[in-house]
C-alpha positions as CSV (number, residue, x, y, z in Angstrom):
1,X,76.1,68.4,86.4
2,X,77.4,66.2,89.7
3,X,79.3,67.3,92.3
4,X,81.8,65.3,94.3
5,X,81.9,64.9,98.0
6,X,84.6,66.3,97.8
7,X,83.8,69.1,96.2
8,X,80.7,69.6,98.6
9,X,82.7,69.5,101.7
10,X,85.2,72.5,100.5
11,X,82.1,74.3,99.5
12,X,80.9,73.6,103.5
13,X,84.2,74.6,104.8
14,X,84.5,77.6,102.2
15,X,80.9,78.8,103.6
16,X,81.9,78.1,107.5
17,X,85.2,80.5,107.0
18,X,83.1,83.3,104.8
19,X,80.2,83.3,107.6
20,X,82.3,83.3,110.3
21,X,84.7,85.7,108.7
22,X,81.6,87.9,108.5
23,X,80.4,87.5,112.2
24,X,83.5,88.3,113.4
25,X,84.5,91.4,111.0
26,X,87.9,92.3,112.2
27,X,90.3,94.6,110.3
28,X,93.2,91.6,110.0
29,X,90.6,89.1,108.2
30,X,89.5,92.1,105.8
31,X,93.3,92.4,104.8
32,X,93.8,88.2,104.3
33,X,90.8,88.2,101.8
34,X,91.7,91.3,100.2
35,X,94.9,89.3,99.8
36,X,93.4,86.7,98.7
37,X,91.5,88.4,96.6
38,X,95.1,89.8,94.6
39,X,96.6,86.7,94.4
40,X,93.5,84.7,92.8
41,X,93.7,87.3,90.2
42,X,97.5,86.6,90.0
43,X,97.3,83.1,89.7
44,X,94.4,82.9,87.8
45,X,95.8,85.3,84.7
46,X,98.7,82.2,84.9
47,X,96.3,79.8,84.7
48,X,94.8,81.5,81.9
49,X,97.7,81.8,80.0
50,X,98.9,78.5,80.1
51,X,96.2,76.2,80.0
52,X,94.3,74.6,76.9
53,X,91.0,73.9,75.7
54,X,87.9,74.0,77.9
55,X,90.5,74.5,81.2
56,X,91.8,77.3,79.8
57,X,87.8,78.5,78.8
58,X,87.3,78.0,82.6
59,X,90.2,80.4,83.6
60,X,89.5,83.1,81.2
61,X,85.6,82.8,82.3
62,X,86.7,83.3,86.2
63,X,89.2,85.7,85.7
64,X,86.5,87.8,83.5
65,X,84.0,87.8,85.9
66,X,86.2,87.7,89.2
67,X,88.4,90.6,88.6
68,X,85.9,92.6,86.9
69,X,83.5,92.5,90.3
70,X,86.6,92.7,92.6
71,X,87.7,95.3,91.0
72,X,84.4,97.8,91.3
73,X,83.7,96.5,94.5
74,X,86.9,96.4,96.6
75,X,90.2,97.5,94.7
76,X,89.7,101.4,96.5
77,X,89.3,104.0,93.6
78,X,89.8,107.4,94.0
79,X,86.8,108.5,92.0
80,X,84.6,106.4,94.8
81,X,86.6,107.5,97.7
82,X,86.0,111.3,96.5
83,X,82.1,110.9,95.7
84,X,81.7,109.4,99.1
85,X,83.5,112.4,101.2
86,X,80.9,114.6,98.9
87,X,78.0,112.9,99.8
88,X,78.5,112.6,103.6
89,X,78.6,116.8,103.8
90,X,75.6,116.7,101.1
91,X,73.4,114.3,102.6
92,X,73.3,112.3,99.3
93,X,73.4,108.7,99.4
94,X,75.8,107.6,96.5
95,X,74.8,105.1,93.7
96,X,76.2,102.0,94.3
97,X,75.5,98.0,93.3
98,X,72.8,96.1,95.2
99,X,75.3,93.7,96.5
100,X,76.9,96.7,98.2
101,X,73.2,98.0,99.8
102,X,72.3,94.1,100.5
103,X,76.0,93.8,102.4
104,X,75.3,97.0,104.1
105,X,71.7,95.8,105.7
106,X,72.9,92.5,107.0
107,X,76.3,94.4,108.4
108,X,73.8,96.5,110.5
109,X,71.8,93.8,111.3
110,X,74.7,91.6,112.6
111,X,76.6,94.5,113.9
112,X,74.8,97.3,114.4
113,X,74.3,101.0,112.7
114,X,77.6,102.8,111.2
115,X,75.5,106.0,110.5
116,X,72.8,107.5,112.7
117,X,70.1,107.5,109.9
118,X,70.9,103.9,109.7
119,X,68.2,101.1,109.2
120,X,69.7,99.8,112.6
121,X,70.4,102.6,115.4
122,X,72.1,99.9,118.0
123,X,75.6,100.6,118.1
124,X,77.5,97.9,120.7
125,X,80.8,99.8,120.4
126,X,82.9,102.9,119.4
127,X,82.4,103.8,115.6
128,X,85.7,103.9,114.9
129,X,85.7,100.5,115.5
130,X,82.4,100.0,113.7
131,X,84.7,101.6,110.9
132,X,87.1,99.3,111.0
133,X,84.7,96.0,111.1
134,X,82.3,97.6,108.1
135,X,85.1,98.1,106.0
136,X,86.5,94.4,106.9
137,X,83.1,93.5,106.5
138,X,82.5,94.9,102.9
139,X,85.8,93.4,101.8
140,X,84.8,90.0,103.1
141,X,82.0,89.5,101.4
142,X,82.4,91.3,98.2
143,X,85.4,88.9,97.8
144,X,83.6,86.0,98.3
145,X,80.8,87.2,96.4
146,X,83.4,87.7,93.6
147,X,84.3,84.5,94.0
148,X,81.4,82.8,93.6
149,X,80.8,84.8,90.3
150,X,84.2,83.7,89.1
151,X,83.3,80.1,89.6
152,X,79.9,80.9,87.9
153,X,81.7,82.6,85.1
154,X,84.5,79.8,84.4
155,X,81.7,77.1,84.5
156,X,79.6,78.7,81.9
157,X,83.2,79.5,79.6
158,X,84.2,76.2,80.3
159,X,80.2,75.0,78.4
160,X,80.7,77.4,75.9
161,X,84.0,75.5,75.0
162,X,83.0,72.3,75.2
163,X,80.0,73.1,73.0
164,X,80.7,75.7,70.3
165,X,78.0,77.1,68.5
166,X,77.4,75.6,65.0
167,X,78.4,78.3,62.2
168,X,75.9,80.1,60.0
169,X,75.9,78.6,56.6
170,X,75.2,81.4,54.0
């Protein structure tokens, strides 16, 4: 498998945005990828649609993967919402995916803690604002995590396609 240069440099910008996106958690950037984040799944169920052969493999492959992570980890759910307002008045810390607990560790690392039992206790600024930049912070990168799955997941459709398994022969 190559890669173009140009190719690599998206991938460089791509990162530079994400990272600095992250850095700078603010409440506007959260809603652009969250937008983002809707309209790939928009255009890629067209793309899916009306594409052929291994292209079309690729798009059904991203949208799989994309929309099925976006989904549990971003689109709000009212199950989730309801577990969480239960388990801040129990004390009991909610099962979730390890992208979520691995996103929540380098938020307080970068920005401090949300939660007084926190792994971090250095809070820089009011946590209503800390509110605002975890939960742009979370959306951020749980869409670009999603992305990267996507791209994963169309790749491997897209070598699936292009070499079919050969049929059993009874």
């Amino acid at each position: 498998m190559s890669f173009s240069l140009r190719t690599l440099l998206l991938f460089t910008a791509a990162s530079a945005v994400v990272f600095t996106s992250l850095i700078y958690a603010m409440p506007i950037v959260g809603d652009l990828f969250y937008t983002l984040g809707l309209l790939t799944i928009a255009l890629s169920t067209i793309a899916a649609i009306y594409r052929l052969g291994p292209s079309r493999a690729y798009w059904v492959g991203f949208l799989v993967l994309f929309a099925g992570y976006y989904f549990h980890t971003v689109w709000p759910s009212e199950i989730r919402t309801t577990w969480i307002a239960f388990s801040d008045d129990f004390g009991v810390r909610s099962p979730g995916m390890l992208t979520t607990r691995g996103l929540s560790a380098c938020f307080e690392g970068l920005h401090g803690a949300i939660m007084p039992g926190s792994l971090f206790n250095r809070s820089r600024s009011r946590p209503s604002d800390l509110g605002e930049q975890y939960v742009a912070f979370m959306t951020v990168g749980h869409t670009a995590l999603a992305m990267l799955l996507g791209i994963c997941g169309g790749t491997l459709a897209r070598r699936l396609a292009l070499y079919p398994a050969a049929p059993i022969r009874r």
